[in-house]
Steps between C-alpha positions, in 0.01 A plus 500: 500500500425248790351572784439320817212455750571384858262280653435354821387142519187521701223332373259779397782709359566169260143479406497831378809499323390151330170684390632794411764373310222233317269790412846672390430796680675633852366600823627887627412594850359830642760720627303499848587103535884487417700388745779842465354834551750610290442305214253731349469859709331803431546790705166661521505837634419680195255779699790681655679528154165560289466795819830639481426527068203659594644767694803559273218454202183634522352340248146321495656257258714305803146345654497339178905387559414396868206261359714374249807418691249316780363281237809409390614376841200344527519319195759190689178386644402401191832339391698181611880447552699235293841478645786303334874484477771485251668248693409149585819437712402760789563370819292770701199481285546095506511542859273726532192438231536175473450321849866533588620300221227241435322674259492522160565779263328556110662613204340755243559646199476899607400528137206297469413556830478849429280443152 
């Protein structure tokens, strides 16, 4: 399956994408520096719940669940974001990602990308 990469035309963007494409690699960003806050979200009041569980629960065993579930949340600091399209023909995300139209977009093979 293709897949598709928007890309805005500023130089530093292009030198990246030129490297990273050379060293056949890709670049994924933190969740902290996207430009939606939406894009990746994680909804991270897990104390109140793990409380709650606690109360209905009382078992010694859901410390271990509320250590667990944090570390798992906090695991998307260790992680970047890769986002890409089925569509190459998307006027909002030409618009949008790839400096309103002047960009450039790259084609993958989800496949190989993936391997």
């Amino acid at each position: 399956m293709k897949v598709y990469k928007y890309r805005s035309i500023e130089k530093d963007v292009f030198e990246r994408d030129f490297e990273t494409i050379k060293s056949n690699s890709f670049f994924s960003s933190n969740y902290s520096i996207l430009n939606d806050p939406f894009d990746i979200y994680f909804n991270e009041e897990i104390s109140q719940v793990v409380d709650l569980l606690k109360t209905l629960f009382p078992y010694e065993e859901l410390n271990n669940l509320e250590k667990q579930l944090k570390k798992v949340l906090n695991f998307k600091e260790e992680i970047g974001v890769y986002c890409l399209s089925k569509d190459f023909l998307n006027e909002q995300l030409w618009a949008y990602y790839a400096s309103s139209y002047s960009g450039y977009c790259i084609e993958y093979d989800l496949e190989k990308l993936v391997d």
